[in-house]
C-alpha distance (Angstrom), angle and dihedral (degrees) to the residues before:
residue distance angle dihedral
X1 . . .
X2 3.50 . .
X3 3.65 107.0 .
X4 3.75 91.7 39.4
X5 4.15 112.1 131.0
X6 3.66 124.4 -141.8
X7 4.00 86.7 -95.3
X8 4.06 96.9 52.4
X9 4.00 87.1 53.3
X10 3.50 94.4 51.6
X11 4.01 91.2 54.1
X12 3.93 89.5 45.0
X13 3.82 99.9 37.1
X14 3.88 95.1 -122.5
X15 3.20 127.1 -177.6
X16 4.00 124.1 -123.2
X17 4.35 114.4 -99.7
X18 4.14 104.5 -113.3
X19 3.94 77.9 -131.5
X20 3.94 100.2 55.1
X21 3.59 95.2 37.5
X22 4.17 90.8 56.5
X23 3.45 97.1 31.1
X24 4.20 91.4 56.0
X25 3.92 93.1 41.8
X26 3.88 103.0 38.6
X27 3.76 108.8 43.6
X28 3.76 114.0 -153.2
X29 3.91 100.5 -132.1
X30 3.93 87.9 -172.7
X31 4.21 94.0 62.6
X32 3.51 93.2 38.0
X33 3.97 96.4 56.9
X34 3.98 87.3 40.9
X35 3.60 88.4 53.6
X36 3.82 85.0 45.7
X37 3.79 94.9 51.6
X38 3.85 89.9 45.5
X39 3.52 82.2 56.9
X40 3.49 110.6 54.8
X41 3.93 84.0 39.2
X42 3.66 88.7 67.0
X43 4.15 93.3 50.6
X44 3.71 86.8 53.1
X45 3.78 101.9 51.7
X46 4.11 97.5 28.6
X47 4.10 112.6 80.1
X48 3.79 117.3 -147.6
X49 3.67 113.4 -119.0
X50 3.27 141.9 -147.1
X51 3.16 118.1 -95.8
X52 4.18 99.1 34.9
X53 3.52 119.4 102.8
X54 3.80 117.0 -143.5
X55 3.77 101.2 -88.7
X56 4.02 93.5 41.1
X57 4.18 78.5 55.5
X58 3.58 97.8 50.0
X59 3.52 92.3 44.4
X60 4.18 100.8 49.2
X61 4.81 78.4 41.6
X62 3.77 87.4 51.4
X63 4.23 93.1 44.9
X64 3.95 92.0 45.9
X65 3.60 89.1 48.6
X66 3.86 94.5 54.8
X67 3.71 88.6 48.6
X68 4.08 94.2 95.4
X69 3.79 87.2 45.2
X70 4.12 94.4 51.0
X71 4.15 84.9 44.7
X72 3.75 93.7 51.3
X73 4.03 96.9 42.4
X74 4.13 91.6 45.3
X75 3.50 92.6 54.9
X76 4.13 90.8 35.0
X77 3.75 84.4 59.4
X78 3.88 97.7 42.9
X79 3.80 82.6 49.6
X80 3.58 95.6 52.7
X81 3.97 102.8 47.7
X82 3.83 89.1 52.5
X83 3.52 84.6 55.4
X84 3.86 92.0 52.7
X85 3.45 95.6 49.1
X86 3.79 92.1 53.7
X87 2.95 129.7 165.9
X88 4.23 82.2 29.7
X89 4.03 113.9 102.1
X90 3.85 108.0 -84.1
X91 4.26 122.9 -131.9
X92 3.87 105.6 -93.3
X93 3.81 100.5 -107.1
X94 3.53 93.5 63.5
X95 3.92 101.2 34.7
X96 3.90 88.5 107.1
X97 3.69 95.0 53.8
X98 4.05 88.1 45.9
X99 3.57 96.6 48.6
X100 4.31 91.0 52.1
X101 4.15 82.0 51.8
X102 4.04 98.9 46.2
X103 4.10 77.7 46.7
X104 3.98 90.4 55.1
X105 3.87 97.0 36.5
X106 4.01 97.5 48.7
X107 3.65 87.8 50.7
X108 3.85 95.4 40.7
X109 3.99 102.3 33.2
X110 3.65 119.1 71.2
X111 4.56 92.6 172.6
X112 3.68 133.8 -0.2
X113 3.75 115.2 -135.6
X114 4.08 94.5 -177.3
X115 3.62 147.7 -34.5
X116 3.84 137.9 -131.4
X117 3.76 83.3 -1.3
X118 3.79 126.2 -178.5
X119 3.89 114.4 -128.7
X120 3.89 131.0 170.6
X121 3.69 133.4 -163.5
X122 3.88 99.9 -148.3
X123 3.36 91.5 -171.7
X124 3.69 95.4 69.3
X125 3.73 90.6 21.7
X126 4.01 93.9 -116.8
X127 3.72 136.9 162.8
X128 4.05 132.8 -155.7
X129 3.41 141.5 153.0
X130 3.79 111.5 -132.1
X131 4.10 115.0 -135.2
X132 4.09 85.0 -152.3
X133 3.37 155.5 -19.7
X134 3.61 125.6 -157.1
X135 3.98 155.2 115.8
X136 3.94 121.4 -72.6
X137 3.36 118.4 -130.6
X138 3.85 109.0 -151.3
X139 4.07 122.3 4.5
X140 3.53 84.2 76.8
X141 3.31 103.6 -60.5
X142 3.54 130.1 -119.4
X143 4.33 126.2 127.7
X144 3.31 121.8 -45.1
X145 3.67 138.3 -168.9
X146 4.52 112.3 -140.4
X147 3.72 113.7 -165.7
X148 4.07 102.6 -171.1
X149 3.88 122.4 -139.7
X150 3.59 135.2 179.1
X151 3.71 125.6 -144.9
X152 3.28 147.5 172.7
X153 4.01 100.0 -116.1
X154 3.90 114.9 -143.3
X155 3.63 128.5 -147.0
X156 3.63 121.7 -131.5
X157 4.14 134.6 -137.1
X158 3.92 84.9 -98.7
X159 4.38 90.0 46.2
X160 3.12 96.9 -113.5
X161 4.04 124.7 143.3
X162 3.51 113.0 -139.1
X163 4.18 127.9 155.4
X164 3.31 130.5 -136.6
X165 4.02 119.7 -106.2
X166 3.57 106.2 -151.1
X167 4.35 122.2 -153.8
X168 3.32 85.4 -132.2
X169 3.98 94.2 62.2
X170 3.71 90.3 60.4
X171 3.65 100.7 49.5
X172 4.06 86.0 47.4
X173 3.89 83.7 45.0
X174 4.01 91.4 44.4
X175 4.39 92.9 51.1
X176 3.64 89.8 48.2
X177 4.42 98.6 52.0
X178 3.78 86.2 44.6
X179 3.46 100.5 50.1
X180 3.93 95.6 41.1
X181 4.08 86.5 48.7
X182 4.09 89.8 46.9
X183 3.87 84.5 48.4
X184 4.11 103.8 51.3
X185 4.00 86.6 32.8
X186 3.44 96.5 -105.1
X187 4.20 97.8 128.3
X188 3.08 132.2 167.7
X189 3.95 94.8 17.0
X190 4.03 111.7 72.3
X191 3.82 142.7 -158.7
X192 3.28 109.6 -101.1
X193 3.71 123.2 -113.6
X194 4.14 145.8 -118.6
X195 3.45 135.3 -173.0
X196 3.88 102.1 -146.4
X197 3.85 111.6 -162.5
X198 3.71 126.8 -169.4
X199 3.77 116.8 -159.6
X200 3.73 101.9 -130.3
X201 4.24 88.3 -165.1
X202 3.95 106.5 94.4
X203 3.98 108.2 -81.1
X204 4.02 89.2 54.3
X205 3.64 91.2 -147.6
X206 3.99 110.8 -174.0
X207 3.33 123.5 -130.3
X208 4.08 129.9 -166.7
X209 3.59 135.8 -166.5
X210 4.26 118.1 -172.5
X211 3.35 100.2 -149.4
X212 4.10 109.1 -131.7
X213 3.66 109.3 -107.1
X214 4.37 86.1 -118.6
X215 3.34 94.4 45.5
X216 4.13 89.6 53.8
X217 3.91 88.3 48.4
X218 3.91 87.9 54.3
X219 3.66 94.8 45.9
X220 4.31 86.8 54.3
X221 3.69 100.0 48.3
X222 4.22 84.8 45.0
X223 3.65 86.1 53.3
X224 3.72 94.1 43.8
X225 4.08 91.8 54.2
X226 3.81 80.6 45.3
X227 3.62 100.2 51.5
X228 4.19 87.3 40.5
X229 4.35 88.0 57.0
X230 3.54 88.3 40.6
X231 4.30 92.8 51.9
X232 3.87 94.2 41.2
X233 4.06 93.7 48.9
X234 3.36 93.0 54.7
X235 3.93 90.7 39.4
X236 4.22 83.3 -129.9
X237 3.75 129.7 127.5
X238 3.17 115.7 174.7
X239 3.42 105.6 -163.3
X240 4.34 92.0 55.5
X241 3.45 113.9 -79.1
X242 3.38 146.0 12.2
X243 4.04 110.9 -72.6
X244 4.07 134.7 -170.5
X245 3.42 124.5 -103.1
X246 4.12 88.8 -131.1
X247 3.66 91.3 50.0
X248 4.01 86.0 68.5
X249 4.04 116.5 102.1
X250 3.68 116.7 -102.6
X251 4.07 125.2 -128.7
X252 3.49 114.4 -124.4
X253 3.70 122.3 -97.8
């Protein structure tokens, strides 16, 4: 339930989104001084008028400077359902960007298992939606879980493209594997796990990043402590009662 307070999930028991819970207890100090810098960029280049008082100012500032962030997301989510509904016909504006993924995924997915799939770790009463579940093909092989991102790719001094990997992508990555493997039966061994990035600059080059296997088990027991300071500040566990963060299950190493 997305617009569900902290009152309506007490009354229905819900559990806490992966998203919320790492987004409110590990602050990403690179989006909040872009949103910053988009911020003061908007003072500079937007003229006070007349007739605006100073809130009605700061308010029509602050909207213009969220503009490039509502852009990026709309077409991040277009983006993203085309993706879900693979191998399904995507909307126009976004058939280039779909055709550079069905390029990556027949070459890098042997079997899907499931799509935008719903897993919960009752043991520390979590919630996601999964991107995808599937078979490698190459690396190895073996399942995998994909979470897809768009992003707008940078160029370096030396002109080379290369995306940012964000912590919190692993410990997103990390919840999802271990709840899928505690859900077929498969804990303490896990999928393993892929960051799959679509440039959303014209070329839509895609980009992927295996997550190593101890970097994944690092990202879980972050996200555990995380999910543990998130329960107890709020004085909610979802799952019953308060529970230790040593009591949790282990992935195998």
């Amino acid at each position: 339930m997305h617009d569900a307070d902290l009152r309506v999930a007490r009354k229905l028991g819900l559990y806490g989104s992966v998203t919320t819970i790492d987004k409110d207890t590990f602050p990403n100090h690179f989006l909040q001084k872009w949103k910053m810098e988009q911020l003061v960029k908007a003072c500079i280049e937007t003229p006070r008028m007349p007739h605006e008082d100073e809130e009605q100012y700061a308010q029509r500032v602050y909207d213009i400077s969220n503009t490039k962030s509502r852009v990026a997301s709309d077409f991040g989510k277009k983006v993203h359902d085309a993706l879900d509904n693979y191998p399904a016909p995507p909307p126009a504006d976004v058939e280039h960007w779909y055709n550079q993924f069905a390029t990556f995924h027949q070459a890098n997915v042997s079997e899907k298992i499931s799509s935008e799939r719903v897993l919960l770790d009752h043991d520390i009463g979590v919630a996601g939606r999964c991107d995808f579940v599937g078979v490698m093909r190459g690396d190895g092989g073996g399942k995998v879980v994909d979470d897809y991102k768009t992003q707008d790719v940078k160029t370096d001094k030396k002109g080379r493209k290369t995306p940012n990997y964000y912590d919190s992508w692993a410990r997103q990555l990390a919840f999802y594997a271990v709840a899928y493997a505690k859900e077929v039966g498969e804990f303490p061994a896990i999928p393993r796990c892929r960051s799959v990035v679509i440039d959303s600059n014209p070329g839509g080059e895609i980009y992927v990043k295996l997550w190593d296997h101890k970097e994944i088990v690092a990202a879980y027991e972050e996200f555990v402590a995380g999910t543990w300071l998130w329960c107890r500040k709020r004085n909610y566990w979802p799952n019953g009662s308060p529970w230790r963060i040593e009591s949790i299950p282990e992935i195998t190493l």
